[in-house]
VMD Tcl script that builds the backbone (N, CA, C; Angstrom):
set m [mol new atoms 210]
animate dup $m
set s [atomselect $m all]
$s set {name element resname resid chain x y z} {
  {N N UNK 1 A 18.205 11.654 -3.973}
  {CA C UNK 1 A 17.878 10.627 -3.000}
  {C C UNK 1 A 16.377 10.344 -3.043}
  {N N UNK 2 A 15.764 9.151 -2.624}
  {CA C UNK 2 A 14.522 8.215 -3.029}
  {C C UNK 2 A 13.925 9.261 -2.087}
  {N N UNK 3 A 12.090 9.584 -1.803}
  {CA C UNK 3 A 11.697 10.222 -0.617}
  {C C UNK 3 A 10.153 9.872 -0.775}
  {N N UNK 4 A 9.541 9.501 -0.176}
  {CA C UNK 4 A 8.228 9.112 0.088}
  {C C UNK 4 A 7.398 10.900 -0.323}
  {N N UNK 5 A 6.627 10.269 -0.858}
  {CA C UNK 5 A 5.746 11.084 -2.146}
  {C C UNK 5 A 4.551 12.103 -0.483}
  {N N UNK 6 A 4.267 11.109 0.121}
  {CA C UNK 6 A 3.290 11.265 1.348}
  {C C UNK 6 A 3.445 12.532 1.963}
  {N N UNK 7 A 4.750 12.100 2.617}
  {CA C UNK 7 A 5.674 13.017 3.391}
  {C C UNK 7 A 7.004 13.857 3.496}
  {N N UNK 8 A 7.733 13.229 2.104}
  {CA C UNK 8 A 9.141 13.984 1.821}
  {C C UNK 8 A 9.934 13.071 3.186}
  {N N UNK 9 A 9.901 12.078 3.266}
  {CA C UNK 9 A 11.210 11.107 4.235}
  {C C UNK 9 A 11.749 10.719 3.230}
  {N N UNK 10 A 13.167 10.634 3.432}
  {CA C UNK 10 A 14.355 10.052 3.125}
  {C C UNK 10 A 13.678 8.705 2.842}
  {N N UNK 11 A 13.536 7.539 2.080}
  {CA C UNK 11 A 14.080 5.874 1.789}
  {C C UNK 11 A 15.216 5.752 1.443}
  {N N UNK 12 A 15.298 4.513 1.768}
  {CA C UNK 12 A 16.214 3.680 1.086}
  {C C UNK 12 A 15.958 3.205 -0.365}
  {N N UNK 13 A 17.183 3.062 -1.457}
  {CA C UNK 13 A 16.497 2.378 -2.393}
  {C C UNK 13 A 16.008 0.751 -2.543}
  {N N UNK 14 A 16.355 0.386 -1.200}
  {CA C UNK 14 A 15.763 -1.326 -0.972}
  {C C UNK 14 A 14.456 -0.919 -0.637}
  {N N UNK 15 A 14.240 -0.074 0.279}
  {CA C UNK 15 A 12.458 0.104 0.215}
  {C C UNK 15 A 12.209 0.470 -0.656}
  {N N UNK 16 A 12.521 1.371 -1.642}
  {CA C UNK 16 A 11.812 1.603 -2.604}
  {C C UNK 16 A 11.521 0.530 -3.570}
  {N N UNK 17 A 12.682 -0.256 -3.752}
  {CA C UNK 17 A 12.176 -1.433 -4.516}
  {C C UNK 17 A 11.369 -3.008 -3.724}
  {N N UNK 18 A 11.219 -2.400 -2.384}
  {CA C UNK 18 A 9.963 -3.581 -1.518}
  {C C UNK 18 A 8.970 -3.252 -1.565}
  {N N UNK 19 A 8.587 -1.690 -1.300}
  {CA C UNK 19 A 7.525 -0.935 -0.713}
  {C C UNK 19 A 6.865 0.125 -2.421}
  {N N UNK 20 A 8.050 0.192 -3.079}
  {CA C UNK 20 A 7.620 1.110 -3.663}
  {C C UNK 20 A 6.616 0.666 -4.985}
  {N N UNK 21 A 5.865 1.726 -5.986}
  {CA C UNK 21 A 5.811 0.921 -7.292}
  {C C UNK 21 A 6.402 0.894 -8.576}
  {N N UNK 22 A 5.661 0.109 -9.380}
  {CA C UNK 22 A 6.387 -0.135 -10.726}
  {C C UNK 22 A 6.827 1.140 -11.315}
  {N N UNK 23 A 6.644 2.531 -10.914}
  {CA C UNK 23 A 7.499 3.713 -11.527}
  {C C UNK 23 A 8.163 3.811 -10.807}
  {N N UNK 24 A 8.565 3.148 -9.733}
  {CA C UNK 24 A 9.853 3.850 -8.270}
  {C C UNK 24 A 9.179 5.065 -7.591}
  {N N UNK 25 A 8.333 4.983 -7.405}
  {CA C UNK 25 A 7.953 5.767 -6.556}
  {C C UNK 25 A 7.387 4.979 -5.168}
  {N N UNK 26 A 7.571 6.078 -4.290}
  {CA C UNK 26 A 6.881 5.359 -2.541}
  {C C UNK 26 A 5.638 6.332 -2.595}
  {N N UNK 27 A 4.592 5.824 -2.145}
  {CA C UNK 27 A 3.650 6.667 -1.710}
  {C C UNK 27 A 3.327 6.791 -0.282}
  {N N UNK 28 A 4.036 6.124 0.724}
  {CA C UNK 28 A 3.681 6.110 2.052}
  {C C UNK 28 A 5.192 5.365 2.435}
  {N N UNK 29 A 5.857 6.030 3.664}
  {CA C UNK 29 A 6.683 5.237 4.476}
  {C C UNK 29 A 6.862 4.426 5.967}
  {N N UNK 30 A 8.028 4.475 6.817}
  {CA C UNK 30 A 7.806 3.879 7.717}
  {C C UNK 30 A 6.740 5.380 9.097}
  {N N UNK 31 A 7.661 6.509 8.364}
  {CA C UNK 31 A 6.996 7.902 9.122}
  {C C UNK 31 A 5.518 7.917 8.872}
  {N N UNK 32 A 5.110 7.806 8.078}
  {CA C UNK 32 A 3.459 8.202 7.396}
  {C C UNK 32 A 2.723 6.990 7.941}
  {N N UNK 33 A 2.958 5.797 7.359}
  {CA C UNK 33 A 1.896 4.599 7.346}
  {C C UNK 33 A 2.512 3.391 8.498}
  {N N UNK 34 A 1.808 2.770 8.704}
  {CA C UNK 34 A 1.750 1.421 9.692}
  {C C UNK 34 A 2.177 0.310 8.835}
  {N N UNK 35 A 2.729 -0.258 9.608}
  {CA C UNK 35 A 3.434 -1.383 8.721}
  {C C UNK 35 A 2.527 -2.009 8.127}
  {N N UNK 36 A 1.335 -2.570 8.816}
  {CA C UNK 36 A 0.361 -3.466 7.936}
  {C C UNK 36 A -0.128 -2.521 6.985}
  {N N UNK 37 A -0.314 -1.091 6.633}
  {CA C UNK 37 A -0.477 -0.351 5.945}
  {C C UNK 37 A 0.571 -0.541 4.667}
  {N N UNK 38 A 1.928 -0.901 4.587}
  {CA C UNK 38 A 2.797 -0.865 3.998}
  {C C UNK 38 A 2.698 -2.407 3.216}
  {N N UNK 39 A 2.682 -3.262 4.443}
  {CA C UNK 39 A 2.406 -4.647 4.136}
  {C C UNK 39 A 1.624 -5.031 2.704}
  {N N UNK 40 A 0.227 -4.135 3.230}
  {CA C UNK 40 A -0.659 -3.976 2.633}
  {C C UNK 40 A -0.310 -3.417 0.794}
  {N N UNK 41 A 0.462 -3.130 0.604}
  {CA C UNK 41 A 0.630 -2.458 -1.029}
  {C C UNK 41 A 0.149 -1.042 -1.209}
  {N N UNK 42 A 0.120 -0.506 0.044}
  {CA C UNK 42 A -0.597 1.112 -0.009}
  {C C UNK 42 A 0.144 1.909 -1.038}
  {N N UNK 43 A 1.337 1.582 -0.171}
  {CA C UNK 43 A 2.681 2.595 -0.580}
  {C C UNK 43 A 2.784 2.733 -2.032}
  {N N UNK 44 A 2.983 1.650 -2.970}
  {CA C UNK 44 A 2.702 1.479 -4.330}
  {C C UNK 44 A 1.396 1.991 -5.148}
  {N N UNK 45 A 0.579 1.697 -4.732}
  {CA C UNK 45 A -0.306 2.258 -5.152}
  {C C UNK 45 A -0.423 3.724 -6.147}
  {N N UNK 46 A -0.832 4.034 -6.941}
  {CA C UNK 46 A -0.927 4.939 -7.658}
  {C C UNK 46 A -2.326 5.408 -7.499}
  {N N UNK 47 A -2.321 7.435 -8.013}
  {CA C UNK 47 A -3.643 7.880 -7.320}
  {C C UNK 47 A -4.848 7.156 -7.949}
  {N N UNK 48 A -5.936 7.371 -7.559}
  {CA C UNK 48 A -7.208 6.169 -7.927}
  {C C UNK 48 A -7.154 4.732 -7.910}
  {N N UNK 49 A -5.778 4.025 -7.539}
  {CA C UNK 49 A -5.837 2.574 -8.029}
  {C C UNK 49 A -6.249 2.371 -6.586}
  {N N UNK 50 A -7.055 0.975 -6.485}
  {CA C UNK 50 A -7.553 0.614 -5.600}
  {C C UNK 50 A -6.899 -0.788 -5.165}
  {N N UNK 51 A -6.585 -1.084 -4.308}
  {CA C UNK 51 A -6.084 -2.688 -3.650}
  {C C UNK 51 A -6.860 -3.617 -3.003}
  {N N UNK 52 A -7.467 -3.998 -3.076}
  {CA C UNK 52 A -8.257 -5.278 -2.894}
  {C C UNK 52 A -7.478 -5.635 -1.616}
  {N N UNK 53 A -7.920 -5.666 -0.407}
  {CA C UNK 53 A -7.905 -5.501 1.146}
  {C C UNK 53 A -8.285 -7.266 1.571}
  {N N UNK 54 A -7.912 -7.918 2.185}
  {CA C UNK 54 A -8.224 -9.505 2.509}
  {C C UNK 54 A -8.337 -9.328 3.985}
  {N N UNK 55 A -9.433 -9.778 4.370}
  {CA C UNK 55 A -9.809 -10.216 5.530}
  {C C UNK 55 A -9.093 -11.260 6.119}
  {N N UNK 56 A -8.983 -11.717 7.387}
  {CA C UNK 56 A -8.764 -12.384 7.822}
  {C C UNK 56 A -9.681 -14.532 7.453}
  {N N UNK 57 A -11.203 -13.929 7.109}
  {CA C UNK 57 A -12.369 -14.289 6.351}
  {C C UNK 57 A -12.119 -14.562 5.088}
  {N N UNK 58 A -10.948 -14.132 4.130}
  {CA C UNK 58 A -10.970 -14.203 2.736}
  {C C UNK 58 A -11.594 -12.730 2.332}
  {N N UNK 59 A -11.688 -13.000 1.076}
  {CA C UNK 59 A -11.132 -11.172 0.099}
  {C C UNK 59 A -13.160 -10.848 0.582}
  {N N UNK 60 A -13.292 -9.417 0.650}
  {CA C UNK 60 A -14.591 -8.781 1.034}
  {C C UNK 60 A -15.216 -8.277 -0.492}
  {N N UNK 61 A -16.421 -7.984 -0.942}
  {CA C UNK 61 A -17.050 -7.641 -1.935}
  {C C UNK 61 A -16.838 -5.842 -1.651}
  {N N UNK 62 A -17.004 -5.183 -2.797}
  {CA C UNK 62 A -16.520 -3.673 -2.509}
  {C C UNK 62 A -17.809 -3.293 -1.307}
  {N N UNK 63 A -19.081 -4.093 -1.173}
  {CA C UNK 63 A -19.597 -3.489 0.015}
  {C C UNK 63 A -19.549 -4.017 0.962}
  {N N UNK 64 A -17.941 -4.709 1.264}
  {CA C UNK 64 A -17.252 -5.198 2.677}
  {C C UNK 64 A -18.237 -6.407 3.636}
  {N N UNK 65 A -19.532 -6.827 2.833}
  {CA C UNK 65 A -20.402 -8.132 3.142}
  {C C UNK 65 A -19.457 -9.342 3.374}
  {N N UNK 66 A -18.319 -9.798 2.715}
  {CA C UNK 66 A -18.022 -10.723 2.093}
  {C C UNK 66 A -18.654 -11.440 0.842}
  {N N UNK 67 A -18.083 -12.379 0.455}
  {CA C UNK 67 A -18.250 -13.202 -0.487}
  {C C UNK 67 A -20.018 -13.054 -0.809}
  {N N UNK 68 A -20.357 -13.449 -2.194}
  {CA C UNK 68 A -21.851 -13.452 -2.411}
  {C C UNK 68 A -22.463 -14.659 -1.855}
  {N N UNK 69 A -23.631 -14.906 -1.174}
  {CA C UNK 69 A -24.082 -16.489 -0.758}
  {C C UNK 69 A -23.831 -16.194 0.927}
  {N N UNK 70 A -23.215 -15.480 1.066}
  {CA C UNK 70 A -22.827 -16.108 2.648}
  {C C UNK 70 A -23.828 -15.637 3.335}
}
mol reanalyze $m
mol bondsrecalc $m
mol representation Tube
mol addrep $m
């Protein structure tokens, strides 16, 4: 049975294929993370990969300023 890598919860294999990534794995579930956390592509994520986070403002520069110019 599918189980979030985070915490060892039970998934489903429909979350795993919403939430999870391109190896089938979950890295975070509904127990561990916040939905906008999930929303977010956390769960997929693999160790070191990083996700590019969007503001409400549009996407932030890695030192969270925003955009260059502004």
């Amino acid at each position: 049975m599918p189980e979030c890598i985070n915490c060892g919860s039970f998934v489903t294999p429909s979350f795993v294929r919403v939430f999870g990534g391109n190896d089938g794995e979950v890295r975070g579930c509904d127990s561990c993370m916040t939905q906008t956390e999930l929303n977010s592509g956390i769960a997929a994520q693999s160790v070191g990969e990083e996700i590019p986070m969007e503001s409400n403002d549009g996407p932030t520069s890695s030192s969270g300023q925003g955009p260059p110019g502004l």
